[in-house]
N, C-alpha and C positions, 0 to 999 in steps of 0.2 A: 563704387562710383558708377555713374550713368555713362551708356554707353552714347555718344556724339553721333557717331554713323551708323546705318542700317544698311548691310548689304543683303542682298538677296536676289536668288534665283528661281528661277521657272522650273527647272531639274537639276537632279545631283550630275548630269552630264556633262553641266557648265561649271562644276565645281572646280576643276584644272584649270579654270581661265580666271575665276571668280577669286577665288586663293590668290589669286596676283593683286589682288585689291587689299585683301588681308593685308600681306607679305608688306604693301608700300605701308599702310597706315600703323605694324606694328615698330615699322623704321622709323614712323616718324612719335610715334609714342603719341597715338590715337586710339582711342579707344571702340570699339564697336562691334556688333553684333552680327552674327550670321545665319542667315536662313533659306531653306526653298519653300517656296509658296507659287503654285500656280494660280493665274488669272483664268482658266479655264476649265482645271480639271479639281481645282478647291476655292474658286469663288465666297465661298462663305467664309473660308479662313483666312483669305486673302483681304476682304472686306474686314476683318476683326484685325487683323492684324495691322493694315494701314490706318484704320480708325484709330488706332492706340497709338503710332508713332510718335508724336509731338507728346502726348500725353506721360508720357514715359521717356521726353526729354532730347531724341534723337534728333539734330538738326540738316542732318544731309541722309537720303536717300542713296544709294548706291543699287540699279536693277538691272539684272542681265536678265535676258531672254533672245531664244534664238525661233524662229519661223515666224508666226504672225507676233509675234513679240507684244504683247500689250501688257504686258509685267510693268514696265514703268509708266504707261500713260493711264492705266489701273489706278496705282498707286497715285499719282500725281492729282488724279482725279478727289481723290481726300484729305490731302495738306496741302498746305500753304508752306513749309520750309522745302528748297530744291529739292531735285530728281534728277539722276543722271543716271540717262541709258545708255547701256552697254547693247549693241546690237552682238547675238552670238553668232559665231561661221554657220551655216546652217546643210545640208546632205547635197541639198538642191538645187542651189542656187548661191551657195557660197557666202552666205550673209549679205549678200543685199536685201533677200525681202527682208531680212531683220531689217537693216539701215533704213530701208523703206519706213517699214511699220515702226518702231523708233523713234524716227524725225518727223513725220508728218504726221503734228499734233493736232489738232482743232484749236481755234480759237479759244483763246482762256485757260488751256491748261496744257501750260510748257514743260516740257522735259530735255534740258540741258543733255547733246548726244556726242559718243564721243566713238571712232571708229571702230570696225569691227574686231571683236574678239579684246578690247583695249584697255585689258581691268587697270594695267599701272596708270593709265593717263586717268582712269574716272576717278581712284583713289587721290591723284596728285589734282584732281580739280578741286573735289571737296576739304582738301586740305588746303588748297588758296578760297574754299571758299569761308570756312572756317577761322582760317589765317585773318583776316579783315578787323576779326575781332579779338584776336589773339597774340600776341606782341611774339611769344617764342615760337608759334607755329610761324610768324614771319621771320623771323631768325634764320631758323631750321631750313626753310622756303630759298631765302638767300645764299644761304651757304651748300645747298643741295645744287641750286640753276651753279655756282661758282665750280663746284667741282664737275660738275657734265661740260661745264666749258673747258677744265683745266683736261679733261680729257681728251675733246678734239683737238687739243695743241699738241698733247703729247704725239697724238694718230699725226697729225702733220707733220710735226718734226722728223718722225720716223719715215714717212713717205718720200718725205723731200733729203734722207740721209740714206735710205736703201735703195731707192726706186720703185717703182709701181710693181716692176717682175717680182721681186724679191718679197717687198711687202706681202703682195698677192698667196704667194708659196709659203711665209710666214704663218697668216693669217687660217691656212688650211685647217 
């Protein structure tokens, strides 16, 4: 079977953050691919590689990159199915100039961003974005947001039955 998403990164450094993208979409029984490909330092494979995405059926991009980050406005730049960038923490300045380089696309070619370091939320996007057209990924969708809710009831209930101190000391 073909794989729906294409994750990939800039370096295997980002691979600990990227893996969190895996981990959502193997929860939700999605299929997808994983790579590193620089936009700078293999340009030409990076060029072969986004050229082929749609072609080989991938409909969501998944790209981390951390410094000047242009992994996913790269890649965006030669499909037409979304992109979603991951801005990575970066030495320097802590993942802003990711966030920066990231978000501020140029006209014409968007890339959906989601905050720093934030592989589960880029996986859980493409999964609502997929979802649209997917009857059990909306299923899946629903009963996932239901049990994160049924989670802060239980943290409430315990707050407001131990108190704040206790809680606190619990949670250590």
């Amino acid at each position: 079977m073909n794989q729906q998403v294409s994750i990939v990164m800039g370096s295997d450094s980002d691979l600990s953050i990227m893996s969190k993208s895996a981990t959502v979409l193997e929860d939700f029984h999605v299929r997808y691919e994983i790579k590193i490909c620089s936009a700078h330092r293999s340009p030409k494979e990076t060029h072969m590689f986004a050229s082929s995405l749609e072609k080989r059926g991938i409909k969501v991009v998944i790209a981390g990159a951390g410094g000047a980050a242009h992994l996913a406005g790269v890649i965006a730049s030669y499909v037409s199915c979304p992109v979603i960038g991951i801005p990575m923490q970066s030495t320097y300045l802590a993942g802003v100039d990711s966030l920066l380089s990231v978000v501020q696309m140029p006209s014409g070619v968007p890339v959906a961003t989601v905050g720093i370091n934030a592989a589960e939320n880029a996986a859980l996007l493409a999964i609502q974005i997929l979802a649209v057209s997917d009857k059990k990924l909306q299923f899946q969708l629903v009963e996932y947001k239901k049990k994160l809710a049924k989670g802060v009831l239980v943290k409430s209930e315990k707050l407001q039955r131990v108190g704040y101190k206790k809680y606190l000391q619990s949670n250590l």
